[in-house]
Structure formats: structure tokens, C-alpha cells
C-alpha positions in Angstrom: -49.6 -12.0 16.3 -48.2 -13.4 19.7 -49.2 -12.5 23.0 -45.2 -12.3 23.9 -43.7 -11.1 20.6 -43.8 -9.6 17.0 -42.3 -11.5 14.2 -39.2 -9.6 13.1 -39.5 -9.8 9.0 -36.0 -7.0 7.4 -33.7 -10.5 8.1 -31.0 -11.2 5.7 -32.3 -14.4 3.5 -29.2 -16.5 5.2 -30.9 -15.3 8.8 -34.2 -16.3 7.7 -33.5 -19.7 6.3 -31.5 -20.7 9.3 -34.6 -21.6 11.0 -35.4 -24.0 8.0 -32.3 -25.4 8.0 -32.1 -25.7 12.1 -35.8 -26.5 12.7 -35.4 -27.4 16.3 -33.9 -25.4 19.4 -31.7 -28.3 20.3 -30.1 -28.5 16.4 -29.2 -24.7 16.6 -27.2 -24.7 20.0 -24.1 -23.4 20.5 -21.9 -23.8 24.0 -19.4 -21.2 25.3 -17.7 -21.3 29.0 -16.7 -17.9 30.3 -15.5 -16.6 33.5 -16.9 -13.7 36.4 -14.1 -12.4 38.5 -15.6 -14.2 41.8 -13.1 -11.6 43.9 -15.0 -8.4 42.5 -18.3 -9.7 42.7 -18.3 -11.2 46.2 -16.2 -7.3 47.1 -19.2 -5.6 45.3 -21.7 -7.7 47.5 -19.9 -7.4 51.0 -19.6 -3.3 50.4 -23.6 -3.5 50.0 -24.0 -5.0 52.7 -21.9 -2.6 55.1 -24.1 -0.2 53.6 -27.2 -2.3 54.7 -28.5 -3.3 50.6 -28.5 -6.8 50.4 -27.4 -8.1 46.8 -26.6 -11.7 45.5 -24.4 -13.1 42.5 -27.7 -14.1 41.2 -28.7 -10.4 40.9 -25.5 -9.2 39.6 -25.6 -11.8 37.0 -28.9 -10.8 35.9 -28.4 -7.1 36.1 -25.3 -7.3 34.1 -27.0 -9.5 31.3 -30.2 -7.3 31.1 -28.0 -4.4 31.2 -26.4 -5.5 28.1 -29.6 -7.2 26.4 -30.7 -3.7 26.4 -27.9 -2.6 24.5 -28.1 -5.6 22.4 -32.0 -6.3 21.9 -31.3 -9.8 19.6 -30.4 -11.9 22.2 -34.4 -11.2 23.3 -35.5 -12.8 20.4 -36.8 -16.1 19.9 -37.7 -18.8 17.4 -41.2 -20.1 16.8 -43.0 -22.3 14.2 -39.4 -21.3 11.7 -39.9 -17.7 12.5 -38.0 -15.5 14.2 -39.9 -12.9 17.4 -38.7 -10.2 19.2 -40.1 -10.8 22.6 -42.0 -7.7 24.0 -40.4 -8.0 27.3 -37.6 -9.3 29.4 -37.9 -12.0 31.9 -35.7 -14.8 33.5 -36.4 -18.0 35.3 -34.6 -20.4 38.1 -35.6 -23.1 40.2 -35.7 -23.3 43.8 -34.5 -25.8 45.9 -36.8 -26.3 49.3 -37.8 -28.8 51.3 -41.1 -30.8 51.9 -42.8 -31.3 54.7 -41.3 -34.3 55.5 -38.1 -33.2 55.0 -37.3 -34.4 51.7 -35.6 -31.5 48.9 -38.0 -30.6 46.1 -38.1 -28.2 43.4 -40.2 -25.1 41.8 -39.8 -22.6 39.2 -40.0 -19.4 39.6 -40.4 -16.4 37.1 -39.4 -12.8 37.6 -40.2 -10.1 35.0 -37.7 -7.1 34.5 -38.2 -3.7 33.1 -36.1 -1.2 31.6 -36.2 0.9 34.7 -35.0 -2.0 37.2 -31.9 -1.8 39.2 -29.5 -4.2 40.6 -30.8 -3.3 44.4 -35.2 -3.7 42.8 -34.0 -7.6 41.0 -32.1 -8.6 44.1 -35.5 -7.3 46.3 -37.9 -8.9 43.6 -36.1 -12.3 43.7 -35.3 -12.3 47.6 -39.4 -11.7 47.8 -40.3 -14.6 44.9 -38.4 -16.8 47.2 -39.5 -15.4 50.7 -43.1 -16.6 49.6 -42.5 -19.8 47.2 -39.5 -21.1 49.7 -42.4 -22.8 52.4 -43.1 -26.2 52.2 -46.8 -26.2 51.9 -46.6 -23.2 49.4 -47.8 -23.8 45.6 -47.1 -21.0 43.1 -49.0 -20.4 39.7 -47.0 -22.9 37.7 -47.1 -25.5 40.3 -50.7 -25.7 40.8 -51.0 -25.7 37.1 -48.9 -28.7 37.0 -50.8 -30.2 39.6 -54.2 -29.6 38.1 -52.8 -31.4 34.4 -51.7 -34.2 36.3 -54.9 -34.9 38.5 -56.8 -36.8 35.6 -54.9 -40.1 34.2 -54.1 -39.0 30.2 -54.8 -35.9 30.5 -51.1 -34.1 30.9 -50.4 -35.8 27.5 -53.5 -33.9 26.3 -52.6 -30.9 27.8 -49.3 -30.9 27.0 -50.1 -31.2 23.4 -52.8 -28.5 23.4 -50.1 -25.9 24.8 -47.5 -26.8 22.2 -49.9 -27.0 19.5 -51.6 -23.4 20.5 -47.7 -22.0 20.9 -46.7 -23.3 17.6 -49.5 -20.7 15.7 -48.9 -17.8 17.8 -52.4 -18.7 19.8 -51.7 -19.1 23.6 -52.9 -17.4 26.0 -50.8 -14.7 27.6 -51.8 -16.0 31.5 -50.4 -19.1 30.3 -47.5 -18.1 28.8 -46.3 -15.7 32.0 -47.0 -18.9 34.1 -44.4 -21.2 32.1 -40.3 -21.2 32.9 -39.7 -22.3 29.7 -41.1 -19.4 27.8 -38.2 -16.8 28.9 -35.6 -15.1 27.7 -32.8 -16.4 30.2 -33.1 -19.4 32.2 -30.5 -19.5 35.3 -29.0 -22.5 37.2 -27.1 -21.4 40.6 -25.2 -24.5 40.9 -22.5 -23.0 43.1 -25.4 -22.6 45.7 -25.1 -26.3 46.2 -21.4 -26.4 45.7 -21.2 -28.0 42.3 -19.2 -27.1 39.2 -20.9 -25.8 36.1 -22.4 -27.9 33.6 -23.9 -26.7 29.7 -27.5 -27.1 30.4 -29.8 -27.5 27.2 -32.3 -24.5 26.1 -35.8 -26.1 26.0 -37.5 -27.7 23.1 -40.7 -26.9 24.6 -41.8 -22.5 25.1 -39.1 -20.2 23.6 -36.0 -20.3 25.9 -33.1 -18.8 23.8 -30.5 -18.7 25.9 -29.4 -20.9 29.2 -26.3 -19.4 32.2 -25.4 -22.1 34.5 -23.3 -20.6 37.5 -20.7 -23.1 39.1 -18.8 -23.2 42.5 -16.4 -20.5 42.2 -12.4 -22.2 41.4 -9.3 -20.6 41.8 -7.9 -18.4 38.9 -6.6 -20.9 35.9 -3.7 -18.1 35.2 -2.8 -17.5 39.0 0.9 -17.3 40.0 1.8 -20.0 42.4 0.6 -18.4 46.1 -1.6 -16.6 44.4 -5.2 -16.6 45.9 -7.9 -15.3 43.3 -11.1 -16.6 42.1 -13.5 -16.8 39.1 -16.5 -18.2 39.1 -17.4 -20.6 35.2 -20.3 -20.0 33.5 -21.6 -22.1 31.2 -23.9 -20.7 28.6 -26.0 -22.6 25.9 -27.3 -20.3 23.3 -29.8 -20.8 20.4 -27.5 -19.5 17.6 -30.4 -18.7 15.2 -31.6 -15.2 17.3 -28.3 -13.6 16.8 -24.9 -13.8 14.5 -21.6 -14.1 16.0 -20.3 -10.6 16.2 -24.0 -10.0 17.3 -23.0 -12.6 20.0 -19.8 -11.0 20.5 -20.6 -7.3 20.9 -23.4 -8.8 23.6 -21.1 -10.6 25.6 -18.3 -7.9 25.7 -20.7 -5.7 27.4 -21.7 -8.9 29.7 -18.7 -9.2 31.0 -18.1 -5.3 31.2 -21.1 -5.0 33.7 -19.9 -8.2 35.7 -16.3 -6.1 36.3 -18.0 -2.8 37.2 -21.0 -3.8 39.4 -21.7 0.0 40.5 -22.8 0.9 37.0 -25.6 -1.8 37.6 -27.3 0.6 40.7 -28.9 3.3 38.0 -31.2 2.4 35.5 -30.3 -0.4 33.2 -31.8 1.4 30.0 -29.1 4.5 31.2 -31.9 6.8 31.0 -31.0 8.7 33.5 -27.9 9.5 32.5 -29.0 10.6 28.8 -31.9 13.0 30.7 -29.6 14.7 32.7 -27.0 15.0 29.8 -29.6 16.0 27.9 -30.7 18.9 30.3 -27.0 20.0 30.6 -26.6 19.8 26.7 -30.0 22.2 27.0 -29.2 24.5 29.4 -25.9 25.2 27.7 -28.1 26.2 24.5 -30.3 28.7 26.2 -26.5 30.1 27.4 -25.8 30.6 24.3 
């Protein structure tokens, strides 16, 4: 058994031969462009801040697609060795853009783990804080000073490298190690408007167990606006392994994506809606006793 999943075995035959028949991440991936209202979004995020909550596309992005992972638990899966897990929890990755000492832009990768409980407002104060501390120069996180320590010896990245994969391929690594790696996630995110470029379909990794890639792009104006017309969407583009899901499974997933992204107020309860069903339920319970 994995440290970050359970093998999911009631598949259709079809479902469980597509693995066989797509062995690798990159022969199974399927590109789709889709659009976020930039207007409602960027109106959702100046309201929050009149109101003193600080909250970023990034955030809404992620709320909205956790919000509708949890109604659509397949796109959490993952493939492995030609078999198919359901990851036992929910976490997303993005890279950081800072600056070295010298003044020259570098990269790190940062990891943020999401439970069923979370709310818009507790991602958008988990990732402000991930990137308050890894933003400094001369500050290393986990998965940088792991890199660093495989790359001190000549030859030995290719043997580590190959240990990791090997260990991942029968279920075997470590769970410290797999928390530590961006590429064993269940949504990777690329903020590309951030630095004012368009959107581009970026690849789900080969290596770790990435099933499911959102690039973000600079925000363009409407392709159906009426001449004078002013509004905005902002293009995703979104890579998907096609093996973890069918298409209506695909479909149902991405209706409620784009549901959350025009309604941005239903992300502030709990994404799992718990708290909604217990205080139906008590209303469904006192009405009983009434009776």
C-alpha cells in the first residue's frame, strides 16, 4: 500500500486497461482552454479587502477547484506502475519567483496541503504565509535543500533520482519524501498573469503523480464583447491526465469549477459544505421532535 493512496480496484475493464494502453502520463494527456470571468473575480477580491480579508486569484482558483474535487473525488486520483490510486489527501503546488542575493530571479516550489474544512480566507492565509517565509533570498525550504544535498556529490543526483522513481514505482517511498516533492500533487499551478504573460498548456510530470496541470494567463478582454464594451476573462489552460476520470466525469467536475469561480462567496464556508448539511440537519431534527 502507498504512503499517499489506496489502489482503487471496482473499475470498468475499459478504465483499467487504459493505463496499459497509455503507460505513460505524457501519452494520456488531454488539453482544454477555459475562461474565469476576470471582472467577478478581481470584484470578489476588492470587496474583501474593504472588509480588511485579503484574498488572491490564486486562492479563489484553488478554493473553487477543491470545492469541486470534493464533489468530484476522481480528479484526486492518480496513476502509478499501470494502476490507478485515490490519493488520501488534497494538495497543490506553484513555484515562486524571488530574487537572489545578487539580484538575479530564481525559482522554488512550494507545497500547500488542503483539508476538507479549509476556506477561501485559511488557503489565501496559508499561501500568503508559505511565501512570507520561502520569498527571502537566503531562505531554503524542505525541497530545496533536498535538491541541494542530491547535487553536492558528482553522479550521485542520477542515483538518487533513480532510487526515488524506482521506490515510487512499487508503492515504497517514504511519506517525508513524498510531502517534500511538487511533483507528487494533485494540482500543479502556474500564475503566469503575475508576470504579465498569456497562458500556455503546461505538461503534467512524468516523474511523482501530478494528474492534472491550471496555467493562469494575463487576463484579455472578453472574445464576445460588443464593440465599447470593457470586460475581462482571464484563460486557463489545463492539461489533464485522461486516465483518472471519463469525460462526463470530466465534465460534471468542471461545471462545478466554473460554478465556484462565478459565485466566489460560496467559497468562505467550508469546502466539504458540512456546515450547511449540520445545520440542515438540526433543523430537519428539531422539526421531528415537533412533531
Amino acid at each position: 500500500m502507498r504512503a499517499d493512496g489506496t489502489r482503487v480496484k471496482n473499475l470498468t475493464s475499459i478504465v483499467k486497461a487504459l493505463p496499459y494502453i497509455m503507460p505513460r502520463r505524457y501519452d494520456a494527456q488531454n488539453w482544454a482552454s477555459d475562461m474565469i470571468d476576470e471582472d467577478i473575480v478581481k470584484a470578489y477580491i476588492r470587496r474583501k479587502r474593504r472588509e480588511g480579508r485579503r484574498v488572491t486569484h490564486m486562492s479563489v482558483l484553488v478554493a473553487a477547484y477543491y470545492k469541486a474535487a470534493l464533489e468530484n473525488p476522481k480528479v484526486n486520483y492518480f496513476i502509478m506502475n499501470r494502476r490507478i490510486y485515490c490519493r488520501n489527501h488534497f494538495c497543490f503546488s506553484f513555484v515562486l519567483l524571488k530574487k537572489r542575493a545578487d539580484g538575479t530571479p530564481d525559482e522554488t516550489t512550494l507545497k500547500v496541503f488542503l483539508k476538507p474544512e479549509d476556506t477561501v480566507f485559511t488557503i489565501s492565509s496559508r499561501v500568503q504565509e508559505l511565501i512570507d517565509r520561502n520569498g527571502k533570498a537566503a531562505h531554503s525550504n524542505g525541497t530545496d535543500k533536498f535538491a541541494s544535498l542530491a547535487f553536492a556529490v558528482p553522479g550521485l543526483p542520477r542515483f538518487v533520482f533513480w532510487l526515488i522513481y524506482r521506490l515510487d514505482l512499487h508503492g515504497l517511498l517514504p511519506r517525508r519524501i513524498i510531502d517534500l516533492s511538487p511533483f507528487h500533487t494533485s494540482l500543479f499551478v502556474t500564475n503566469l498573469a503575475s508576470i504579465n504573460t498569456s497562458c500556455i498548456y503546461h505538461h503534467c510530470y512524468e516523474f511523482g503523480t501530478t494528474s492534472v496541470f491550471i496555467c493562469m494567463g494575463k487576463p484579455v478582454r472578453k472574445p464576445d464583447a460588443l464593440p465599447g464594451e470593457k470586460g475581462r476573462v482571464m484563460p486557463l489552460g489545463v492539461v489533464m491526465d485522461e486516465r483518472i476520470a471519463t469525460g462526463i466525469e470530466y465534465s460534471h467536475f468542471f461545471a462545478a469549477f466554473s460554478r465556484n469561480m462565478r459565485n466566489p462567496e460560496t467559497l468562505e464556508t467550508r469546502l466539504d459544505g458540512m456546515e450547511i448539511t449540520e445545520a440542515a440537519a438540526s433543523v430537519v431534527g428539531v422539526g421531528e421532535v415537533a412533531l
